[in-house]
C-alpha positions as CSV (number, residue, x, y, z in Angstrom):
1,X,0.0,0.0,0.0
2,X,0.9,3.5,-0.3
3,X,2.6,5.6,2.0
4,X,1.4,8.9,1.3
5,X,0.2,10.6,-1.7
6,X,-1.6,13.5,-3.3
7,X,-3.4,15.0,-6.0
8,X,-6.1,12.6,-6.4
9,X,-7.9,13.3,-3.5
10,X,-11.3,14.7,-4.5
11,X,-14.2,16.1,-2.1
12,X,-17.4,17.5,-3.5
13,X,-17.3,21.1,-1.2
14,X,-15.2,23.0,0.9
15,X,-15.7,24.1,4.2
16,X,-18.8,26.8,3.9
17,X,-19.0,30.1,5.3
18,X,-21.1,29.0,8.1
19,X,-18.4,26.6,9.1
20,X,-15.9,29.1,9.0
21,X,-17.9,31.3,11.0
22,X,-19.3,28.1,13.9
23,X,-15.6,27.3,13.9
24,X,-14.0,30.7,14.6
25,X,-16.3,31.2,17.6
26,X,-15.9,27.7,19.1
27,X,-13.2,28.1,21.4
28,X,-12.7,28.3,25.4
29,X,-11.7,27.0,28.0
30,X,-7.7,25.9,29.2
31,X,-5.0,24.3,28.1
32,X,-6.5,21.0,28.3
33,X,-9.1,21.7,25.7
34,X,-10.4,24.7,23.5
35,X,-9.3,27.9,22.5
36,X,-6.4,29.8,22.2
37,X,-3.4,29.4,25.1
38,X,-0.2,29.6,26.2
39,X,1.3,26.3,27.4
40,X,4.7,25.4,28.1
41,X,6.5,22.3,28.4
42,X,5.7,21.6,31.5
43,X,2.1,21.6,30.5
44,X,2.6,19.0,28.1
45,X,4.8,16.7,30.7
46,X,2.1,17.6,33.2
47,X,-0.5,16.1,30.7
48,X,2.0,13.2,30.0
49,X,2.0,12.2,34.0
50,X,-2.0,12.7,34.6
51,X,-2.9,10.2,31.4
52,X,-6.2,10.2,29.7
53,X,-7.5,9.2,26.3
54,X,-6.8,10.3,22.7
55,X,-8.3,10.0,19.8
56,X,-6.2,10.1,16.8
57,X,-8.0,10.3,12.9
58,X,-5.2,8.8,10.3
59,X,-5.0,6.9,7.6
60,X,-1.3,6.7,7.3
61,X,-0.2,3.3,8.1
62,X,3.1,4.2,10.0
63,X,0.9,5.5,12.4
64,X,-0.2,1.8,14.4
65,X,3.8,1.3,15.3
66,X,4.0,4.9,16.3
67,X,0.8,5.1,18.5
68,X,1.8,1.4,20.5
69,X,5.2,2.8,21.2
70,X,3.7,6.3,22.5
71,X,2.1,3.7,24.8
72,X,4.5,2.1,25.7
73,X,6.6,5.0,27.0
74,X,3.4,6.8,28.2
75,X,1.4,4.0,30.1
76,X,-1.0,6.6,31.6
77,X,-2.1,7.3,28.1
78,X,-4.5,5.4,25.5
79,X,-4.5,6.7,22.4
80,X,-7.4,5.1,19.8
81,X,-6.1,5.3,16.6
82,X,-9.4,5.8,14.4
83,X,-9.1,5.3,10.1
84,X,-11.9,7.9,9.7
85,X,-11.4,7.6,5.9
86,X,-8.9,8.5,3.6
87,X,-8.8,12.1,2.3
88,X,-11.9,13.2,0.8
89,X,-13.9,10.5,3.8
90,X,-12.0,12.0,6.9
91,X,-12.3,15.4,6.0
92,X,-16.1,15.4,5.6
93,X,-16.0,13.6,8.5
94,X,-14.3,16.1,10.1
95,X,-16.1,19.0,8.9
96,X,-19.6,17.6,9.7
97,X,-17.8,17.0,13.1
98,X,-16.6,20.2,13.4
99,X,-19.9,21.3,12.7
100,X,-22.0,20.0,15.4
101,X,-19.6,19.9,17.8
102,X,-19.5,16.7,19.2
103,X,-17.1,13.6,18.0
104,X,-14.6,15.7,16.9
105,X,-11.0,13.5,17.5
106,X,-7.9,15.5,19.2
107,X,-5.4,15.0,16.4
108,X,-6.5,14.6,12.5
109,X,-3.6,14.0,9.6
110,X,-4.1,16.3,7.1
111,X,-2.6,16.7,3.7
112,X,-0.9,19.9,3.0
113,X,-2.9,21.2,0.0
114,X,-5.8,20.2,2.4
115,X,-4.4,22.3,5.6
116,X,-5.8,26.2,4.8
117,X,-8.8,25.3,4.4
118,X,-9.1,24.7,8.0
119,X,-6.7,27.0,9.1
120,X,-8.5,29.9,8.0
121,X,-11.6,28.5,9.9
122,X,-9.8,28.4,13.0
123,X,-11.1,24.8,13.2
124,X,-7.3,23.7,14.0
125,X,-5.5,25.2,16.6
126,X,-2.2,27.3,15.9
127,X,0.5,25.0,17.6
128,X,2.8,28.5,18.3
129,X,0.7,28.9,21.8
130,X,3.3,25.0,22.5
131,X,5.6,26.5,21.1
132,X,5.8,25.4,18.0
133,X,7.9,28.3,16.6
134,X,10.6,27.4,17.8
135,X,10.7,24.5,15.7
136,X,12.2,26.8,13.3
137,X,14.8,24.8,10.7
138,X,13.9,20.9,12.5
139,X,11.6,20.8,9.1
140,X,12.7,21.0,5.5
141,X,11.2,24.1,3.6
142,X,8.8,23.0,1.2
143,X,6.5,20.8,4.4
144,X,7.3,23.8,7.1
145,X,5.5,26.5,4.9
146,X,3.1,24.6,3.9
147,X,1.9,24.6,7.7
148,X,2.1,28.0,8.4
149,X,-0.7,30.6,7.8
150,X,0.4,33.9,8.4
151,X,1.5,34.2,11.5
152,X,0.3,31.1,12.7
153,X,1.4,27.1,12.8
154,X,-1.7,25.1,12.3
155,X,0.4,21.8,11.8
156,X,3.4,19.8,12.5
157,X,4.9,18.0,9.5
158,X,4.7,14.2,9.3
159,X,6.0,13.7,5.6
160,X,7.0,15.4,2.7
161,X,6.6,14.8,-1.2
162,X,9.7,16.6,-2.8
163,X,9.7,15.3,-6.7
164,X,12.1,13.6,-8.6
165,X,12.0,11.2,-11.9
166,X,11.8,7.7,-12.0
167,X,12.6,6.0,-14.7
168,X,12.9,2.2,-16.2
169,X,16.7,2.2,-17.1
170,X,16.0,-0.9,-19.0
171,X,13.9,0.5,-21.2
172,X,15.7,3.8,-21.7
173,X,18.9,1.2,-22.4
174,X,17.1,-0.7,-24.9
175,X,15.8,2.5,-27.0
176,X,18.7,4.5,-26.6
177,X,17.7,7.3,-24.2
178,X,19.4,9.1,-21.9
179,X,17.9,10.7,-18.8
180,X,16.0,13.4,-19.7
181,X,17.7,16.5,-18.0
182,X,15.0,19.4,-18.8
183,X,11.4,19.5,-19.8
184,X,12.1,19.7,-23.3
185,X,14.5,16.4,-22.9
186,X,12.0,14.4,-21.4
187,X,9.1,15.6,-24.4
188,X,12.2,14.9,-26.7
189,X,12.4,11.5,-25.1
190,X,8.5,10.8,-25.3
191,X,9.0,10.9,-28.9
192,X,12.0,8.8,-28.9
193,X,10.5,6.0,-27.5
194,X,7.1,6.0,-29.0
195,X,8.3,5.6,-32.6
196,X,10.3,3.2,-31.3
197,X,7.6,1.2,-29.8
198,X,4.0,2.4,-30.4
199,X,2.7,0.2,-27.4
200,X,5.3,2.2,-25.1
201,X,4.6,5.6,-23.6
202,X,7.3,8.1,-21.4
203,X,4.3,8.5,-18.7
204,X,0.3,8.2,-18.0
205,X,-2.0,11.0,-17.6
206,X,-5.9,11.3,-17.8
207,X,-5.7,14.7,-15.5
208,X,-4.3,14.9,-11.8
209,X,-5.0,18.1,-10.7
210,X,-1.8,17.7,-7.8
211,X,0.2,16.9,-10.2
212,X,-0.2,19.6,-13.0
213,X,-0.3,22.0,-10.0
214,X,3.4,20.9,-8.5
215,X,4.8,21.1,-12.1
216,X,3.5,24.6,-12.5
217,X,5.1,25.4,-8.9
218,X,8.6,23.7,-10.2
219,X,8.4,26.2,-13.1
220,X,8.1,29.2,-10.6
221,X,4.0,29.3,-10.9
222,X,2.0,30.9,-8.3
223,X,-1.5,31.1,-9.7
224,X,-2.7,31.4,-6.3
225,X,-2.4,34.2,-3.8
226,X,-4.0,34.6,-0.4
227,X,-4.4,37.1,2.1
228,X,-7.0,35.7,4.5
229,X,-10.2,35.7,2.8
230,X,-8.9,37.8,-0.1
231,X,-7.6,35.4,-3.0
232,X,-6.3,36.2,-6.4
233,X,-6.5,32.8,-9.0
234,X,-4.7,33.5,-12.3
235,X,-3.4,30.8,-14.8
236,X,-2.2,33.2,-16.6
237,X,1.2,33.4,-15.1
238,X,4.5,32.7,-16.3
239,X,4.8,29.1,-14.8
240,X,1.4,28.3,-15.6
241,X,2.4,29.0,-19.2
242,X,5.5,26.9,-19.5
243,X,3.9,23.8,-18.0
244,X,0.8,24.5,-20.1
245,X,3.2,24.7,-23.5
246,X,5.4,22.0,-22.7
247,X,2.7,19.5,-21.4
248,X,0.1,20.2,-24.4
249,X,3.0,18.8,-26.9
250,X,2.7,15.3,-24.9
251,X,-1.1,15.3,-25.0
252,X,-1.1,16.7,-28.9
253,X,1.1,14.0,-29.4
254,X,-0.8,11.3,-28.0
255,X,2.7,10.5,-25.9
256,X,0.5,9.5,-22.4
257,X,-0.8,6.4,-21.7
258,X,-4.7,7.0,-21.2
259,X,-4.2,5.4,-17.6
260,X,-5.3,6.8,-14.9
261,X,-2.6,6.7,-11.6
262,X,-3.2,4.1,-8.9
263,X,-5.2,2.0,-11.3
264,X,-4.4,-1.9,-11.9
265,X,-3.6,-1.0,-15.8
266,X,-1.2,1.9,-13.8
267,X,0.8,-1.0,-12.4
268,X,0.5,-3.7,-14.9
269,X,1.9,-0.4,-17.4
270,X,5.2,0.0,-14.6
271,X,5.7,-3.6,-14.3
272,X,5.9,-4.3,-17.8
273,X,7.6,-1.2,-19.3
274,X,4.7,0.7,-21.3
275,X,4.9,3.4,-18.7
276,X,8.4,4.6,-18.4
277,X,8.7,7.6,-15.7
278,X,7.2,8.8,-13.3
279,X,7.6,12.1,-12.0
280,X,6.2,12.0,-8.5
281,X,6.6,12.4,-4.6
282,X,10.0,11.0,-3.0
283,X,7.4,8.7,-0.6
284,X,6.8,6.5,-4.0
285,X,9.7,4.1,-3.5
286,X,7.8,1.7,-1.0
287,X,4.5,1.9,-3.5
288,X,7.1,0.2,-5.9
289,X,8.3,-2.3,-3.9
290,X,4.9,-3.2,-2.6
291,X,3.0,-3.0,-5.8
292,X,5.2,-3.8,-8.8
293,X,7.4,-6.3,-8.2
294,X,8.0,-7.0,-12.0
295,X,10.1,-4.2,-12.1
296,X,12.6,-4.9,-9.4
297,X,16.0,-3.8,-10.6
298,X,14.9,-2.2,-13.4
299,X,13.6,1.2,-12.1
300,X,16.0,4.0,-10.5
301,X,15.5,7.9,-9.7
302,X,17.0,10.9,-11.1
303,X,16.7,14.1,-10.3
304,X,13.5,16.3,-11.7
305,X,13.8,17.9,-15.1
306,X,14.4,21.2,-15.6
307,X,12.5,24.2,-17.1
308,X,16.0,25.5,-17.6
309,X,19.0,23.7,-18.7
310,X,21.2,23.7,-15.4
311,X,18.5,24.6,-13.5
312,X,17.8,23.1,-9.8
313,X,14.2,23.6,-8.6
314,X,11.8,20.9,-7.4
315,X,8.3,21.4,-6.1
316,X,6.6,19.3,-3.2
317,X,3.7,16.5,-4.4
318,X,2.2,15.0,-1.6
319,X,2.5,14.5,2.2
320,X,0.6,15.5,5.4
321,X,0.7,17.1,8.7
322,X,-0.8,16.1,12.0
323,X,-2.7,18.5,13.5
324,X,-5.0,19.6,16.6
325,X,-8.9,20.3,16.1
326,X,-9.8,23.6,18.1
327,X,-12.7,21.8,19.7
328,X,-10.1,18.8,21.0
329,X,-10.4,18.0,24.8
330,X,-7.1,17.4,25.5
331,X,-5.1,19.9,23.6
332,X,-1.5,19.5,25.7
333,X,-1.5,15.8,25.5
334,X,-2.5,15.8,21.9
335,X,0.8,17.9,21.1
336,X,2.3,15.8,23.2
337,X,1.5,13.3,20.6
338,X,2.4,15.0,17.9
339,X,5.9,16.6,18.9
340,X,6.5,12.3,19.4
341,X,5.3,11.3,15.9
342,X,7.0,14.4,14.0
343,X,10.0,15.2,16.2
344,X,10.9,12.8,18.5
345,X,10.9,9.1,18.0
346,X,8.3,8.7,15.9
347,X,10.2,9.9,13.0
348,X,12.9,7.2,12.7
349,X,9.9,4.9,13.4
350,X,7.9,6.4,10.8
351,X,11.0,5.9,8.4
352,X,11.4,2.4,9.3
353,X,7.8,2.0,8.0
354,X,8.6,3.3,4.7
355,X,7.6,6.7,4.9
356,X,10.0,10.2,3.3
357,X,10.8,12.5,6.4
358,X,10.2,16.2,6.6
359,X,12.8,16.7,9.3
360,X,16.4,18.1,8.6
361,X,18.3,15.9,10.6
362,X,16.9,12.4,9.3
363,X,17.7,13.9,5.5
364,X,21.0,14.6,6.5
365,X,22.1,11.5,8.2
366,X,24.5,9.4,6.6
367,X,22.3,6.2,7.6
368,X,19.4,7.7,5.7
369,X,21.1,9.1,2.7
370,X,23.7,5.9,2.0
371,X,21.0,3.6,2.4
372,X,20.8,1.2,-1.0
373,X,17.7,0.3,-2.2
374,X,17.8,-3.6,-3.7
375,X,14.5,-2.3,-5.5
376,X,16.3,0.4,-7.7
377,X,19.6,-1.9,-8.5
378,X,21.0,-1.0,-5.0
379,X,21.0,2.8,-5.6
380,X,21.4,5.2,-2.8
381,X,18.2,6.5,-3.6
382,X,17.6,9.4,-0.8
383,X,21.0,11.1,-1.8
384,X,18.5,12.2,-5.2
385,X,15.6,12.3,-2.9
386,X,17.1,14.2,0.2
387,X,19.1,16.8,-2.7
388,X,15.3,17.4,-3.9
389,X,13.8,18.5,-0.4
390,X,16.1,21.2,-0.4
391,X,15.5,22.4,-3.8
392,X,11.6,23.6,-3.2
393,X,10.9,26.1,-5.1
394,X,9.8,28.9,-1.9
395,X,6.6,31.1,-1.6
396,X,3.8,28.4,-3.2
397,X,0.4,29.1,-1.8
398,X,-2.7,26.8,-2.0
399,X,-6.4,28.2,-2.0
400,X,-8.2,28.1,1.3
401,X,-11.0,25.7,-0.4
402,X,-8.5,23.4,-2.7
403,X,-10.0,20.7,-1.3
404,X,-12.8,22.1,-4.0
405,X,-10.8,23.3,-6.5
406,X,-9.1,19.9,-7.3
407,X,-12.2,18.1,-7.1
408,X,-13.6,20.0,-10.6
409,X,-10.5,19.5,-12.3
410,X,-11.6,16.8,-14.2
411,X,-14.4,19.0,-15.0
412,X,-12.1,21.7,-16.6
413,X,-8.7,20.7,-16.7
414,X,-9.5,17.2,-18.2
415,X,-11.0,17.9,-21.0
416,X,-7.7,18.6,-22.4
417,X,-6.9,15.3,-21.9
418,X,-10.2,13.9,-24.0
419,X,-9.2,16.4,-27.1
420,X,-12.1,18.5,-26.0
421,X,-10.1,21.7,-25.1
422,X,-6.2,22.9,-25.0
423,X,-5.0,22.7,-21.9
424,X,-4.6,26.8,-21.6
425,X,-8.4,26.7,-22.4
426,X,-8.7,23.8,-19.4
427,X,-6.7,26.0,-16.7
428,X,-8.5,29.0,-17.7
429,X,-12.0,27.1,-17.1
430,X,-10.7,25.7,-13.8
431,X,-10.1,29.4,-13.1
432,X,-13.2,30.6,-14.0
433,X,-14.7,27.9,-11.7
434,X,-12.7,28.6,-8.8
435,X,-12.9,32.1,-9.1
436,X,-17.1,31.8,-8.9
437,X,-17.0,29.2,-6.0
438,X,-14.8,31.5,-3.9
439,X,-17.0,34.3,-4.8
440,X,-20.1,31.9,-3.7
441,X,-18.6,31.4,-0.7
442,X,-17.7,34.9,0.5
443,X,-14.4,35.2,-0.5
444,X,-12.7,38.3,-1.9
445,X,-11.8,36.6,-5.1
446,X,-10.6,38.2,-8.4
């Protein structure tokens, strides 16, 4: 199974107006449960010594190991780990939770593109009031922004998703292809190995709104600006335009496999060699192992291509946080928790499960970065991966309801994909459409 992953994730509405609104006048109380405090460490240790039940919503399997250990160094404490549903399930969940204000867990994973959303509610409390702050450079770039809104830190990092290639180096041996070094390469290569073999394609792609929007944020892309409730959506940037060129040559070309990710064609297509790259999250090496075996030892990773020759920028795809619902009852036990799954031990045990850290010090460790991978022909795979995580590309913002936004992008977006539209007619649909839902829902949007 899969460690961690992103872009796929669709949910029919954001959070509402009303939401916002129930959720920003929810708090009170203390330290132990809602609204906004100050606590200190020896809160936390406090709440560590008394005990008491927590109830933690995740999907992520590295979770079970970490939670039994927690345990087992805190015996006063019970923690019920709860699989609410993953993505799209918990966070409805959550919301309708949130909402009536009972049953609402005291720590929820949620992906990054996923986070604002909830931020801006206030339905997650800002983790500075533990001191979170201070956590300053313990977290690579691209996760630790991508919990911050404005001032506050509504989040702890779990994983992160910095982007590299893979690639079937016995199929690019066979054909003759070298490792695609910039975007124009890789298209370059597309059409290399499709005249060569018909049946053969450099990657699949029926329309993945994650990943067309990490590409664009590689290329320097920031369709998306937010200030609070005022948000600016514009495809018509710079970086939207490069992906938007480069990508349309594929799909012109009919250089994709018409497969859609995740799918049992998706696999069959890796096992076999019709699908040669992928350009994804750094937590995809354990989805290979664990779902195409075929390809053992013929698969390794490269860094991302460029959109400029020498070029080193990467963009994130993928990973969560764990954070603390406002309306939580134990508020100091449930960092607790979460300074033990994201800083403390829970990391390296996280990592033994498979999953791609977000913390500096893991990346940087010469057991983690000289590990070989059997898998990918005994490559030291997290020297590419852990080079990637410090090439995000800083200052990319999501929309406070792109939870929304990427579940119409089939909607807009895909059509490219069908022949119905170009994609710079698909982006600018998906902007319309995002620009009248924001609208809808009070937002300041132009």
């Amino acid at each position: 199974m899969k460690v961690t992953r992103r872009g796929t994730v669709l949910v029919g509405a954001a959070l509402s107006l009303s939401l916002l609104a129930s959720a920003c006048g929810s708090s009170g109380g203390d330290s132990g449960g809602g609204g906004a405090t100050t606590a200190s460490a020896g809160d936390v240790q406090a709440a560590l010594d008394a005990g008491g039940t927590l109830t933690v919503w995740a999907w992520e399997p590295t979770l079970k190991q970490v939670v039994a250990d927690f345990q087992t160094k805190y015996p006063k404490v019970k923690v019920n780990l709860v699989n609410a549903g993953t993505g799209k399930d918990q966070y409805t969940a959550l919301q309708n939770a949130i909402k009536a204000g009972s049953g609402v867990p005291d720590v929820a994973q949620v992906e990054y593109f996923a986070l604002p959303q909830f931020a801006l509610s206030k339905s997650v409390t800002d983790l500075t009031a533990f001191g979170a702050d201070k956590l300053e450079g313990t977290f690579t770039p691209g996760p630790w922004n991508s919990v911050h809104s404005g001032s506050g830190i509504y989040g702890l990092p779990m994983d992160s998703g910095p982007m590299a290639l893979f690639y079937n180096k016995e199929v690019f041996d066979k054909y003759g292809i070298d490792v695609p070094a910039t975007w124009d390469d890789y298209v370059a290569a597309a059409k290399k190995l499709h005249e060569a073999d018909p049946k053969a394609y450099i990657a699949n792609d029926t329309g993945d709104a994650g990943f067309a929007t990490s590409l664009i944020w590689q290329a320097g892309g920031k369709p998306y600006q937010v200030n609070g409730t005022d948000v600016t959506v514009n495809f018509g940037d710079a970086g939207t335009q490069k992906f938007a060129s480069t990508w349309q040559q594929l799909i012109s070309g009919k250089l994709l496999a018409p497969i859609t990710s995740w799918s049992d064609a998706w696999y069959k297509g890796l096992g076999d060699g019709t699908i040669a790259t992928l350009v994804i999250g750094a937590w995809m090496p354990a989805n290979f192992e664990t779902g195409v075996a075929a390809g053992k030892g013929k698969w390794r990773v490269a860094p991302m291509p460029q959109w400029e020759s020498g070029g080193k920028a990467t963009a994130e795809n993928g990973g969560s946080s764990l954070v603390i619902p406002e309306a939580g009852s134990s508020k100091a036990l449930a960092y607790a928790f979460l300074k033990f799954a994201d800083v403390d031990e829970g990391v390296k045990i996280r990592l033994d499960g498979g999953a791609f850290p977000a913390t500096t010090a893991e990346l940087n460790s010469p057991e983690f970065k000289d590990k070989k991978f059997p898998y990918f022909g005994d490559q030291q795979v997290n020297q590419v991966l852990a080079e990637s995580a410090g090439e995000v590309v800083p200052g990319w913002s999501y929309l406070p309801y792109q939870v929304y936004a990427n579940s119409i992008f089939n909607d807009t977006v895909g059509k490219a994909y069908t022949g119905a539209a170009t994609l710079a007619e698909g982006l600018k649909a998906w902007q319309d459409a995002s620009v009248k839902y924001g609208q809808e829902q009070g937002f300041t949007v132009k």
